[in-house]
N, C-alpha and C positions, 0 to 999 in steps of 0.2 A: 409519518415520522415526527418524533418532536422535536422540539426545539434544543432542547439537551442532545437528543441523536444529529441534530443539522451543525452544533456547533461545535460538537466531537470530531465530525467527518469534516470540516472547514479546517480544523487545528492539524487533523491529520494529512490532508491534502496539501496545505503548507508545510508541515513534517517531510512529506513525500519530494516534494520541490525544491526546499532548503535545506535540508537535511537527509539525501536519501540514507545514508546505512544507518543511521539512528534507526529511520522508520523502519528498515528490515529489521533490526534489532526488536524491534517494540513489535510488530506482526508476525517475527519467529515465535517468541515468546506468549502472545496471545494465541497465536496456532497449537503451541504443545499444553497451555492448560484448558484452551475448550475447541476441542481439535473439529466438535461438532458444528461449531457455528462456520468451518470451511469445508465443508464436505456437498457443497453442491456444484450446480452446474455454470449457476453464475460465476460465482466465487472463482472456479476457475479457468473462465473465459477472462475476471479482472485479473489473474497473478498471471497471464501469457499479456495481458497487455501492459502490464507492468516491467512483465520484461523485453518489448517495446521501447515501454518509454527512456527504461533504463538505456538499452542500447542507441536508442537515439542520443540521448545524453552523453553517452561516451563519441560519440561520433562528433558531438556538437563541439567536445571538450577539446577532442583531438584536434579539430582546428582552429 
């Protein structure tokens, strides 16, 4: 990975933390114009655990 790729996924991980509906905003959006780069098996073992973290989150929030 490069260094451009490590501090892409650092801004979005922060994104994802501070900011979650931004980030779903900004990963809808990348999903419908290169629908190819989430079409595997990884990809979507990471959007179940996101939504995970999401619900953790709301759990967290609710108390």
């Amino acid at each position: 990975m490069s260094n451009l790729d490590e501090s892409i996924g650092k801004v979005l991980l922060e994104l994802q933390k501070d900011d979650p509906d931004t980030f779903k905003k900004l990963m809808k959006k990348a999903q419908e114009e290169n629908p190819e780069l989430f079409e595997d098996e990884e990809n979507r073992k990471i959007d179940e655990y996101d939504l995970e973290v999401d619900e953790h989150n709301k759990k967290i929030d609710e108390n």
